[in-house]
VOZA-626523 format. One record per residue (C-alpha): residue in one letter; x, y negated, z negated. Coordinates in steps of 0.5 Angstrom, whole numbers, m for minus. Layout:
! VOZA-626523
+------+-------+-------+-------+
: type :  east : north :    up :
+------+-------+-------+-------+
:    a :     X :     Y :     Z :
...
+------+-------+-------+-------+
This chain:
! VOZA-626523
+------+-------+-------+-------+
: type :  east : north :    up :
+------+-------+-------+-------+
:    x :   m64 :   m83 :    45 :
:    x :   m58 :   m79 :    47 :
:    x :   m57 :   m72 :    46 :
:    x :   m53 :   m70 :    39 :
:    x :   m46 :   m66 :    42 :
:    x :   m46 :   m61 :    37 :
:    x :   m40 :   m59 :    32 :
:    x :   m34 :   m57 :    37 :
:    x :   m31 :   m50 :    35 :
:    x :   m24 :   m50 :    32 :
:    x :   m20 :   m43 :    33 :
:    x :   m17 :   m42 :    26 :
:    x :   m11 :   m39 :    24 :
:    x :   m10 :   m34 :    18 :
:    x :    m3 :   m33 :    17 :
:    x :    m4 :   m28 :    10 :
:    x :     2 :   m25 :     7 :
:    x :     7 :   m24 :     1 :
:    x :    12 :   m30 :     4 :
:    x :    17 :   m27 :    m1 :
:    x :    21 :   m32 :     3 :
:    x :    17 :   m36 :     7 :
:    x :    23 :   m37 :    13 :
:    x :    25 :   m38 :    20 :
:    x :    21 :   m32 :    24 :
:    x :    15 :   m35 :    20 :
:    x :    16 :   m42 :    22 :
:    x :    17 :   m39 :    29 :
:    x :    10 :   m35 :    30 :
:    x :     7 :   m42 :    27 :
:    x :    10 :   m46 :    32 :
:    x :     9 :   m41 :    37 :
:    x :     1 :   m41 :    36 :
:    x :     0 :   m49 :    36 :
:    x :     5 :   m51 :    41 :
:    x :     1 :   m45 :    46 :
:    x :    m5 :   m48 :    44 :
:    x :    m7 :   m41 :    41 :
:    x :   m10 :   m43 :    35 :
:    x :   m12 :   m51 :    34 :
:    x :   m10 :   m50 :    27 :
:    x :    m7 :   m45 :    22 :
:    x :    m9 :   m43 :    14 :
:    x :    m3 :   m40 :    11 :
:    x :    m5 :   m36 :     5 :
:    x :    m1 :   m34 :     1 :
:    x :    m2 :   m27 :    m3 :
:    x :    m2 :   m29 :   m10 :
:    x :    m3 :   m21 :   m12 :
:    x :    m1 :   m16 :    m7 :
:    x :    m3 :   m10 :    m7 :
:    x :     1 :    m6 :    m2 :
:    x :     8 :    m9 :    m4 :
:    x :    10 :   m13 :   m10 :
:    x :    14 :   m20 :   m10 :
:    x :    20 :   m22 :   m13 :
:    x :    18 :   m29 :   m13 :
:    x :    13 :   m33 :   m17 :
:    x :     7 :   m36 :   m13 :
:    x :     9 :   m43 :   m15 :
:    x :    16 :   m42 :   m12 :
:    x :    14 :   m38 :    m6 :
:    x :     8 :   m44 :    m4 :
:    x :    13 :   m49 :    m5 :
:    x :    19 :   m46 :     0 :
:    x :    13 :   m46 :     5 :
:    x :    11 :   m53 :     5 :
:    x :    18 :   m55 :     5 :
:    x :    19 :   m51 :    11 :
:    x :    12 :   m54 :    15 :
:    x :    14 :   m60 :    14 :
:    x :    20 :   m60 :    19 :
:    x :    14 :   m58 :    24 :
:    x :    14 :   m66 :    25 :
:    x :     6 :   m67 :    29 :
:    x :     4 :   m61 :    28 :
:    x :     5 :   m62 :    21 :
:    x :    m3 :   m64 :    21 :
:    x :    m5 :   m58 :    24 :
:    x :    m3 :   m52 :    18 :
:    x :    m5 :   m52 :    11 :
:    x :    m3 :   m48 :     6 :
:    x :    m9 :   m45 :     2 :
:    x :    m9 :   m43 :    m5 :
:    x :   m15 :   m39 :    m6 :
:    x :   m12 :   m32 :    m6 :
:    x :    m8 :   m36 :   m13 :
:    x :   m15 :   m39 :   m15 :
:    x :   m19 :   m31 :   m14 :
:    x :   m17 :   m25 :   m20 :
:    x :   m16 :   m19 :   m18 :
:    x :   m13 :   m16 :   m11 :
:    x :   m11 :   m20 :    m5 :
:    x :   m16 :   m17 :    m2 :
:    x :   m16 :   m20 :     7 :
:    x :   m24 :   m19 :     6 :
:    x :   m25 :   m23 :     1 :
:    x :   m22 :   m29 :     3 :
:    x :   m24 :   m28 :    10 :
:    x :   m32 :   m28 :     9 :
:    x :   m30 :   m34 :     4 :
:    x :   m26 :   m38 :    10 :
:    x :   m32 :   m37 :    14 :
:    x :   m37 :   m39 :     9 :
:    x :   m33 :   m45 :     9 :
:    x :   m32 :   m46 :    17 :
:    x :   m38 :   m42 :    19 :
:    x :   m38 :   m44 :    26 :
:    x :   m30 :   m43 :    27 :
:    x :   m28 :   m37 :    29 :
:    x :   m23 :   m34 :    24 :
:    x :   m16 :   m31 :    28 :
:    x :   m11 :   m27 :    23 :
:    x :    m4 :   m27 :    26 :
:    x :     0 :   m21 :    25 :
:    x :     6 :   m17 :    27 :
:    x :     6 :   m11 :    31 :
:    x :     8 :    m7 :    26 :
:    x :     2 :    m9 :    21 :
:    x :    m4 :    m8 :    26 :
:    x :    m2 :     0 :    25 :
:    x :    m4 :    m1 :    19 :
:    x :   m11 :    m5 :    20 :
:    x :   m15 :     1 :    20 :
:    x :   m14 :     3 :    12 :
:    x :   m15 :    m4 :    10 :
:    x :   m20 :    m5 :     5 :
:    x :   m28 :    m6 :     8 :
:    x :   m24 :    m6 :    15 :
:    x :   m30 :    m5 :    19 :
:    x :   m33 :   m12 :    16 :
:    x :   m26 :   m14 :    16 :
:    x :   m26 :   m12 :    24 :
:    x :   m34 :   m16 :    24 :
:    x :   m31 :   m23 :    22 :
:    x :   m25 :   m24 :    25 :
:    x :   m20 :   m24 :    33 :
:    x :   m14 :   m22 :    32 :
:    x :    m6 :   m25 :    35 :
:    x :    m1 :   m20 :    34 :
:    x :     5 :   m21 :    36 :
:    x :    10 :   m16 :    39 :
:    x :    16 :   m13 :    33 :
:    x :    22 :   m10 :    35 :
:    x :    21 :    m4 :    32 :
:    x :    14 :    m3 :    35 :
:    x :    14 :    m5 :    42 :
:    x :     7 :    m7 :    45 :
:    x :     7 :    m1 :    50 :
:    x :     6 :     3 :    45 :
:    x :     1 :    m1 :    40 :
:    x :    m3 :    m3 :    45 :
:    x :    m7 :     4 :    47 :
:    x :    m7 :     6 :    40 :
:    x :   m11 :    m1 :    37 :
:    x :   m16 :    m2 :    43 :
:    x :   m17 :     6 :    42 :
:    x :   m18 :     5 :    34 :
:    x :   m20 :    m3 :    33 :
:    x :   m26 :    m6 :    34 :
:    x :   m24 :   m13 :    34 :
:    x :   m22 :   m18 :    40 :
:    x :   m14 :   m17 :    40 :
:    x :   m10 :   m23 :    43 :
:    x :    m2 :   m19 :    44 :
:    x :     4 :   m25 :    45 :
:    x :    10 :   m21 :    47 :
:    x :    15 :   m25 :    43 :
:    x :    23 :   m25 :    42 :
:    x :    24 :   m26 :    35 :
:    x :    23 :   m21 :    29 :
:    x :    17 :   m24 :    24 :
:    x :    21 :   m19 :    19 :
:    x :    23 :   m22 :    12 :
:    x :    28 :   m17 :    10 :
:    x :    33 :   m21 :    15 :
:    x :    32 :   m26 :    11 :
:    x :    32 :   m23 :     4 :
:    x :    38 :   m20 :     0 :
:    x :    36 :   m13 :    m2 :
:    x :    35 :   m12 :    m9 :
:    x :    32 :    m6 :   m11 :
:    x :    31 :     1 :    m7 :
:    x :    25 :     5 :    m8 :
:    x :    24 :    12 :    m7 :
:    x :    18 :    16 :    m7 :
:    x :    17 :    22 :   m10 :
:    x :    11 :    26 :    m7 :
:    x :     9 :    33 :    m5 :
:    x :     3 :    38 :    m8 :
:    x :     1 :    40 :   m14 :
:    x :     6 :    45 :   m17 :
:    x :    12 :    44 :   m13 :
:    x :    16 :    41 :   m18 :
:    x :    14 :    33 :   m18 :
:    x :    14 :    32 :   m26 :
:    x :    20 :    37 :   m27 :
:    x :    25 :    32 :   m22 :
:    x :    23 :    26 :   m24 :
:    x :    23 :    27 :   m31 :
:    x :    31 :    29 :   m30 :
:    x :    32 :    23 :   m26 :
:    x :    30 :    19 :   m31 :
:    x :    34 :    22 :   m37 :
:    x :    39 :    23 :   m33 :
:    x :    41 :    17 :   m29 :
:    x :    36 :    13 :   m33 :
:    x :    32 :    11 :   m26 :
:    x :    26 :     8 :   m28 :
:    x :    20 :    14 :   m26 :
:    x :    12 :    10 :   m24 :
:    x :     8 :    16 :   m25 :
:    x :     1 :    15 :   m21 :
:    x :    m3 :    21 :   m26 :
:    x :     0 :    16 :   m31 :
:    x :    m3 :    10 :   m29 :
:    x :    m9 :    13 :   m25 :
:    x :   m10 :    15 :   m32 :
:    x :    m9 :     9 :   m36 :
:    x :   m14 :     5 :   m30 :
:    x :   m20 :    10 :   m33 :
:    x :   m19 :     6 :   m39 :
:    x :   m22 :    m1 :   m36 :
:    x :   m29 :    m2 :   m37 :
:    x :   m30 :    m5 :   m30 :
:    x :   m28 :     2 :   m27 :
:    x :   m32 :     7 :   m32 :
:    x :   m39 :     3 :   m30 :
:    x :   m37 :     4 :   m23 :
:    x :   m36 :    12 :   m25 :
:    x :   m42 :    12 :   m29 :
:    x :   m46 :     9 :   m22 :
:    x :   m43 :    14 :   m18 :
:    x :   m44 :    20 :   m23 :
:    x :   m49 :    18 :   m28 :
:    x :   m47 :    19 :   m36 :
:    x :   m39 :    20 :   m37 :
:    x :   m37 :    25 :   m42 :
:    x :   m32 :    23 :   m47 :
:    x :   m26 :    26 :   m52 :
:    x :   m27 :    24 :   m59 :
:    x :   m20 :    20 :   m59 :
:    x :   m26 :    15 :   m53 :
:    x :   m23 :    17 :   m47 :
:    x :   m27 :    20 :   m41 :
:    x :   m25 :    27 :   m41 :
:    x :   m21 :    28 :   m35 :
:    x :   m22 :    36 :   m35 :
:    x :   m30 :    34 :   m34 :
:    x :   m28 :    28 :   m29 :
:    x :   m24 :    33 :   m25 :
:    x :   m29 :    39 :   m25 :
:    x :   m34 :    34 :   m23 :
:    x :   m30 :    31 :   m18 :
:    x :   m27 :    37 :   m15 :
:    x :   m33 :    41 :   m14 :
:    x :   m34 :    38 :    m7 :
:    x :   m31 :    33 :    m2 :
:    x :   m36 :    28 :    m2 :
:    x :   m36 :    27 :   m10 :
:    x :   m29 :    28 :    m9 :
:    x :   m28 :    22 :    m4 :
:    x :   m33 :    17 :    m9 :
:    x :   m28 :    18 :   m14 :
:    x :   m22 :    16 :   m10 :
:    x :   m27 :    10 :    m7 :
:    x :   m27 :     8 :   m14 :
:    x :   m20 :     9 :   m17 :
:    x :   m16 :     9 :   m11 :
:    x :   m16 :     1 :   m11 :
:    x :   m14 :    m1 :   m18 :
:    x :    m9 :     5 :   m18 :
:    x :    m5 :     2 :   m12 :
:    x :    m6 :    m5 :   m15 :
:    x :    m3 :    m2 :   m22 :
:    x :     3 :     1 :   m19 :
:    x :     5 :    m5 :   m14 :
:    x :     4 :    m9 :   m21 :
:    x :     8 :    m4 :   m25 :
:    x :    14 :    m4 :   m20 :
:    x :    14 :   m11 :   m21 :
:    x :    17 :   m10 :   m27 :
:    x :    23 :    m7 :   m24 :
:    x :    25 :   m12 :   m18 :
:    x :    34 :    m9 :   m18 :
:    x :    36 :    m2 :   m17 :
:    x :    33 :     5 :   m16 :
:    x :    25 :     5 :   m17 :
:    x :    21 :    13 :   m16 :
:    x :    14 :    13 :   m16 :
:    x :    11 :    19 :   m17 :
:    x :     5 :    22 :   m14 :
:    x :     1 :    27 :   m10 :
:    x :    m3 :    21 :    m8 :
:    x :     3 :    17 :    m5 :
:    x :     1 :    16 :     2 :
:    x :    m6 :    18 :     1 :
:    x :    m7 :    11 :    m3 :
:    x :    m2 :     7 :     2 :
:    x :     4 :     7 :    m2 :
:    x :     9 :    11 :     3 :
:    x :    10 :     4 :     7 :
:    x :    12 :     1 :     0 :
:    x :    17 :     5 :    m1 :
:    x :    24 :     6 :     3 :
:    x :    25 :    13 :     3 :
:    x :    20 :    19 :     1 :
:    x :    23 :    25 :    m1 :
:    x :    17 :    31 :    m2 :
:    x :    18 :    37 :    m6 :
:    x :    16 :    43 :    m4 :
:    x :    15 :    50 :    m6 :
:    x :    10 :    57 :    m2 :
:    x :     3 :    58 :    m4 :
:    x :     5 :    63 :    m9 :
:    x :     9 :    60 :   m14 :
:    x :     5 :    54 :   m14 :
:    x :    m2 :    59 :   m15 :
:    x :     3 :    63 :   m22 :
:    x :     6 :    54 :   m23 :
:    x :    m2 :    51 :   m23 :
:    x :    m6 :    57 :   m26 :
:    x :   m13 :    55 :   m26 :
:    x :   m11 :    49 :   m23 :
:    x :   m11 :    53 :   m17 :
:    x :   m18 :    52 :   m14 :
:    x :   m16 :    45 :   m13 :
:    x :   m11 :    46 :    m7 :
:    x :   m17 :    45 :    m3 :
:    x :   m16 :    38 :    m4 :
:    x :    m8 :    37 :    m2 :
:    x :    m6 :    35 :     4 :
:    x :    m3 :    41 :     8 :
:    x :     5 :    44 :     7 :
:    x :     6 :    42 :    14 :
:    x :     3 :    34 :    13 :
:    x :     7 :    34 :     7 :
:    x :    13 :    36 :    11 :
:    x :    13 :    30 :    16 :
:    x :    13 :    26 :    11 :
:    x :    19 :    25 :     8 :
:    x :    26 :    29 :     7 :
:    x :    24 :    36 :     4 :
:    x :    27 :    39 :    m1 :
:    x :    26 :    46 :    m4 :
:    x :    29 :    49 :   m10 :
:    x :    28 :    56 :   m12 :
:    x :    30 :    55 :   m19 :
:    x :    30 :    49 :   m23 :
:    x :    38 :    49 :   m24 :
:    x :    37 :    49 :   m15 :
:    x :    33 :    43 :   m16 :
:    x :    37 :    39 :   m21 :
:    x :    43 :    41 :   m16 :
:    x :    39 :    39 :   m10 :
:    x :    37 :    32 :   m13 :
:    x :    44 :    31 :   m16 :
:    x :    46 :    31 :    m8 :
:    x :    41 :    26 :    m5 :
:    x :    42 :    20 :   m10 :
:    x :    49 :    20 :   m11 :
:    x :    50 :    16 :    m5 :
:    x :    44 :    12 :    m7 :
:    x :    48 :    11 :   m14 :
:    x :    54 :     9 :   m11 :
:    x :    50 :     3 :    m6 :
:    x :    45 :     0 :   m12 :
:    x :    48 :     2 :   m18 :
:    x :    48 :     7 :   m24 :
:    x :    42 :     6 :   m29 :
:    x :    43 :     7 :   m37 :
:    x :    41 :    14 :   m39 :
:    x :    34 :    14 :   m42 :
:    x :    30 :    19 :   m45 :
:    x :    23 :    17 :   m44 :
:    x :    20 :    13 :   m38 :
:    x :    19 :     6 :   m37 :
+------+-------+-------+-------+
């Protein structure tokens, strides 16, 4: 009886991404991968939920660009699929969930994610990224604004994972393709430095609507799959009268030391992420804020298109916040704070309406004056 030749091993692709269009630099990384025999076949897979950026088009729509696009690919054509199961899965469009379903699926191929230079930056802060790193090999390929002289050392000092870089001409970018629509500004800084003042003003005055994270992250409390992970964590919750979890007790609890404050964020950062990209969604032309202390701590800086961070010194935060106070500890630093974005301080509130005045004016002639609101969206 002859010998049984087992299964050969396919390297498969994951190309994962909004696709919000699909278009000519995503078909070419395609072609790319199959013609250079870097891959044997490739999974696109669309993001139906994104939790960094939010789409404009539905996913129905965006599907349907790709499989026009791959049908061009002639012969290579049998080796590219589209899979749906990010469509088919609730919840966020997590890379770690679909690729441990990918390998339950094909578990004696190995799983390659293609990405671009820019995207590999970021690779560390993904969700359950060690297991992430423990499953797959990466393709990266070369971004003009982030030449691989430049990535190479930082990903083999911080990744894990085997990397193979392709050193490309084309930009993989989508806003080449892509008619701007909207601009989003994010609005950030310490407690205490004027956050709530300044984007409370933008709204009525100019009527931009404002994602306020303390509002969302506060609405996110409320979902019963959030309070049972929070009652694993930290044992019986406390409640106000009115059944809501009482955030003065939440927070003493949490702010007591950074582990618990670190399990907090371990549990809520997530939804919290998920519910603004959801929220933004809502409002797919002109100036959108998102306003927040936890703008980059939860992963939403790359989502916006500047950042401007408020600022003030430690003694009128301290008179501003009051007891509040002993919760500084926990912020980022002026100085971190500082790099982050334009910078503006104001004395007063007068200066600080004068100096938001200044900085959006610009932005109002580009991408048009809202209509005057008295509340927040």
């Amino acid at each position: 009886m002859g010998l049984i030749k087992p299964r050969s091993l396919l390297k498969r692709g994951v190309f994962g991404g909004r696709f919000d269009p699909f278009h000519a630099g995503h078909l070419a990384v395609i072609d790319w991968c199959l013609s250079h025999h870097l891959v044997d076949h490739i999974e696109i897979v669309p993001a139906a939920h994104p939790v960094h950026k939010p789409v404009s088009m539905p996913y129905a729509a965006r599907r349907e660009h790709i499989a026009t696009a791959i049908a061009t690919l002639g012969e290579a054509r049998a080796r590219v699929s589209i899979n749906d199961i990010e469509a088919l899965r609730s919840g966020p469009s997590w890379m770690i969930d679909t690729i441990q379903s990918l390998h339950q699926a094909h578990p004696q191929d190995t799983l390659c994610i293609m990405m671009g230079s820019d995207t590999v930056m970021d690779l560390h802060r993904w969700h359950q990224t060690e297991r992430l790193q423990s499953l797959v090999q990466l393709i990266v390929f070369a971004r003009p604004s982030h030449p691989l002289s430049s990535v190479q050392p930082w990903a083999h000092h911080t990744l894990s994972c085997p990397i193979e870089w392709v050193d490309s001409n084309w930009d993989i970018s989508s806003s080449a393709h892509r008619t701007r629509t909207r601009w989003v500004i994010g609005l950030t800084g310490r407690m205490g430095t004027g956050k709530t003042t300044a984007a409370t003003y933008l709204h009525a005055q100019y009527g931009i609507p404002v994602l306020s994270l303390d509002q969302l992250g506060h609405a996110c409390l409320a979902y019963p799959h959030v309070q049972a992970d929070l009652q694993a964590a930290f044992g019986p919750l406390q409640y106000t009268p009115s059944g809501e979890i009482d955030r003065q007790w939440l927070g003493h609890l949490v702010f007591s030391s950074s582990d618990t404050l670190a399990l907090l964020n371990q549990t809520v950062h997530p939804m919290l992420r998920h519910a603004c990209m959801e929220a933004l969604a809502h409002h797919p032309t002109g100036i959108v804020v998102i306003e927040g202390a936890l703008l980059h701590a939860i992963g939403l800086a790359p989502v916006c298109d500047e950042v401007w961070v408020l600022d003030a010194d430690d003694d009128t935060i301290r008179s501003r916040i009051g007891d509040r106070a002993t919760r500084l500890w926990a912020q980022s630093s002026q100085s971190m704070y500082q790099d982050w974005g334009r910078v503006i301080t104001a004395p007063s509130v007068e200066a600080l309406h004068a100096q938001l005045t200044q900085s959006i004016g610009p932005l109002l002639a580009t991408w048009g004056p809202h209509s005057p609101r008295t509340h927040f969206d």
